[in-house]
N, C-alpha and C positions, 0 to 999 in steps of 0.2 A: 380438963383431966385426960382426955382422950389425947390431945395434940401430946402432952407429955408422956404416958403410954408409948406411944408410936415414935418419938425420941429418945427414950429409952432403948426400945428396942434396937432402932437404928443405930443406938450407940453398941449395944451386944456385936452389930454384925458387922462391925469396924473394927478390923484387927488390932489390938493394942500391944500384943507380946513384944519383947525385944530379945535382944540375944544377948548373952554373956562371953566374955572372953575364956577361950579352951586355952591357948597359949600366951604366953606375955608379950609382949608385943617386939617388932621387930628381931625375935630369932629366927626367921626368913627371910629371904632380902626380898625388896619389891617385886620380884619374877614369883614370888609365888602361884602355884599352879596344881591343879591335877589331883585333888583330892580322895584317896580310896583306902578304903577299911578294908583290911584280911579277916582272915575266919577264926584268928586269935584275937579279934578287935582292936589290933594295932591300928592307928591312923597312919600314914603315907602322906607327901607333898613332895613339892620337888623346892629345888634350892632353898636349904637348911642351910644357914648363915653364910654359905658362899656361892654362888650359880656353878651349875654342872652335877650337883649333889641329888641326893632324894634323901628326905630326912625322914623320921620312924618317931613317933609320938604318941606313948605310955596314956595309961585310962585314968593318970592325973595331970595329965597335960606338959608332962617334961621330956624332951625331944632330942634327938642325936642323928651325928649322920647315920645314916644305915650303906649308901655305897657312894661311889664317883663314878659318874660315867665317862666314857672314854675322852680324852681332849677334844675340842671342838665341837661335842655335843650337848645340848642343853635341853632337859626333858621338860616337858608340858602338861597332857593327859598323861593321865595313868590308870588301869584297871586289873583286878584279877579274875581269873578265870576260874573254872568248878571245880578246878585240882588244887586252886592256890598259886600257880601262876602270875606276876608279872608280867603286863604288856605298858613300855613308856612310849608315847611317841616324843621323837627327838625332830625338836622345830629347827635348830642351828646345824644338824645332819643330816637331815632328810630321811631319817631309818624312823624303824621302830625295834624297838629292842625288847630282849625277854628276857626273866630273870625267875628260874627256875624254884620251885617251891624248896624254901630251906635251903638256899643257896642266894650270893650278895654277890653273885657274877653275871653283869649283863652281857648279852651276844646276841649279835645280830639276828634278828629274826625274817627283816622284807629293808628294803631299800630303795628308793626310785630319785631319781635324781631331777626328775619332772616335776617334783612337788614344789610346791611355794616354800610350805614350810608346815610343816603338818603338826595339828593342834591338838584339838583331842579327839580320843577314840571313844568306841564303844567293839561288846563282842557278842558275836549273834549266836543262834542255837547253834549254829552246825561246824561252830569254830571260828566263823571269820569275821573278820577287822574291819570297823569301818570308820575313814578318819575326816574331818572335817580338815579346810586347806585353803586358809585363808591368805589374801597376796593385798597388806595393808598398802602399800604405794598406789593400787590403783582402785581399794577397795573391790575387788571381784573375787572370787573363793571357785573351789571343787570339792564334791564329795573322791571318795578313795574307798577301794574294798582291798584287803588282804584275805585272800581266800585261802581254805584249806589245805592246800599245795604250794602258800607262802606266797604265790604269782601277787603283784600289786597289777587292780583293775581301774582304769578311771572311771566314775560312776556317772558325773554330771560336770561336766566345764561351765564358765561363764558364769555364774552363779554370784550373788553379794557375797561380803564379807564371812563365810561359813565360821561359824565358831564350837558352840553348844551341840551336843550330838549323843545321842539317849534313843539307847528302843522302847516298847511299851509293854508291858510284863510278862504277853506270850509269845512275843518277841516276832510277830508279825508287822507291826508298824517302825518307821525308823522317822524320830523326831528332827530336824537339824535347823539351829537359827542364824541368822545374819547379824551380825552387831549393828553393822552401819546404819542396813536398810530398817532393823526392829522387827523384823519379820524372823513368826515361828512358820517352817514348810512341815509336811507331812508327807510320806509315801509308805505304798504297799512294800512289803519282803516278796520280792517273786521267786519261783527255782532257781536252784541253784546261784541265792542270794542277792542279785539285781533288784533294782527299785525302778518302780511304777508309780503309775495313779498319783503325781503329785496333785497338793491341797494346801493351801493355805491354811493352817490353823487361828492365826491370830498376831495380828502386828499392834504395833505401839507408837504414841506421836511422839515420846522425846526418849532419852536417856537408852545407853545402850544396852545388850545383851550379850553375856558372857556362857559359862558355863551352868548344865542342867541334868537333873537326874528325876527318875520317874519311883513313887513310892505306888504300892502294891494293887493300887485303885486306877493305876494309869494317869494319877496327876502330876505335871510337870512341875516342876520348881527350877524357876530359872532368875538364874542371879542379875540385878538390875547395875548395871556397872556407873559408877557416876550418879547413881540417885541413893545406894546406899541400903536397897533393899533387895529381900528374895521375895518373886510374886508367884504364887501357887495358880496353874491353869488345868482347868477338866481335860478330858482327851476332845471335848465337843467346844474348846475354844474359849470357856469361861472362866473369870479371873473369880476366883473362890478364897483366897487369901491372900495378904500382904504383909509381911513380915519385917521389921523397921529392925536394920544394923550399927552399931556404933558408927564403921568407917563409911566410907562414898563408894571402896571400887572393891566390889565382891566379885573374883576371880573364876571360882567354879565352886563347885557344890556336891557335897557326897552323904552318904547315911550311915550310921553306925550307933556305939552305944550296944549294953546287955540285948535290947528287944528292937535293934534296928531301926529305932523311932527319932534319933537325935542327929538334926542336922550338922555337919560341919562346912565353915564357910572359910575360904582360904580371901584373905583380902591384901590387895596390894600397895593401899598405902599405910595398913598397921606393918606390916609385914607377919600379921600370924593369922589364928584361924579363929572364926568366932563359933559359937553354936548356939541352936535352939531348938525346940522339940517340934516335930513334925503332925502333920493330922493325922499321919500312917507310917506303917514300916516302910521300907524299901519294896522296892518288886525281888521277886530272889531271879540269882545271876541265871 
């Protein structure tokens, strides 16, 4: 009776949830990316049924372009800022673009021509931008800052495959993972925006790491690319949840919904976005 008891149990603390489809499938093309909610609760991705796009999708799940970005640019991350703000980083041009609240006109915001190909961002308390810069031909990556004077800073060279890139909700810690390597790193926010004190958080023996966002507790949710899942980690390194998705390659990951509790998962071989409900809201921007 006791061995059954304590099977039971163990079955309780075995994630069973799965996620539901928000969009129907393939009205994105496989480049989906970059998933953010505005403060109307609009969902955002980028390439909405042709690449270079960013598509805008309704709280029933029916979606349309919302811009084009300029030729030859192809957006990635996306995030807004505390005004409503637009920031896309563009991997095929090396910018990052902005696109002003209430406005579907992007303009150039930072540009470096140094970059690999820049992924996704995140934005800190004091304004600035920091972008992960992954270079897949030789698998090495860099962190990137865009500081409050728009200057682009290189933060760290040499680095794995950078992808995933998330602060922690007082927005002193800056999270950033490697796909290749499976590794989450950790660093301090020093003045005047610089990172310190890197830390290992927590690596993993197979399947890769994509995009990740932090809900209001400081826990990461990072999309398992190839395995099919989003795995929930403490800010102390611990796998607290695991979350099981229809497709294999969960692209990035964002929060939204009435009460900020509803995941969205943008996957790239449905070509749309899945969702499921989180242990917590988001951290606020």
């Amino acid at each position: 009776m006791l061995l059954l008891v304590i099977l039971l149990f163990g079955a309780c603390q075995t994630n069973s949830r799965t996620s539901w489809d928000f969009t129907t499938e393939n009205v994105f093309t496989p480049g989906i990316e970059g998933p953010a909610v505005n403060s109307e609760r609009l969902l955002f991705a980028v390439n909405f049924e042709k690449e270079g796009t960013i598509g805008v999708v309704d709280e029933t799940g029916e979606g349309k372009v919302f811009l084009e970005l300029p030729e030859g640019s192809i957006g990635n991350g996306i995030r807004f800022d505390s005004d409503g703000n637009m920031f896309i980083a563009d991997y095929a041009g090396h910018k990052v673009y902005r696109v002003a609240r209430g406005s579907d006109i992007p303009e150039v915001w930072a540009e470096e021509a140094n970059m690999n190909q820049p992924n996704d961002l995140t934005l800190g308390r004091q304004g600035q931008i920091y972008l992960s810069d992954p270079d897949w031909s030789i698998n090495t990556g860099k962190i990137w800052m865009v500081d409050q004077q728009r200057n682009v800073v290189l933060l760290e060279d040499k680095m794995g495959t950078t992808n995933g890139i998330e602060l922690s909700p007082d927005g002193n810690i800056l999270y950033v993972n490697e796909s290749i390597q499976r590794k989450v790193w950790k660093y301090d926010i020093l003045p005047g925006g610089a990172i310190g004190n890197k830390e290992l958080l927590i690596s993993f023996k197979d399947f890769g790491l994509d995009g990740m966002r932090c809900d209001e507790k400081g826990n990461l949710y990072i999309t398992r690319f190839e395995k099919g899942t989003v795995v929930v980690v403490s800010p102390e390194g611990k796998i607290l949840d695991e979350i099981e998705l229809k497709g294999k390659k969960p692209s990035n990951i964002t929060f939204g919904g009435e009460d900020w509790q509803t995941c969205y998962v943008t996957m790239a071989d449905r070509g749309c976005v899945e969702a499921f409900r989180a242990l917590y809201p988001r951290r606020s921007n």
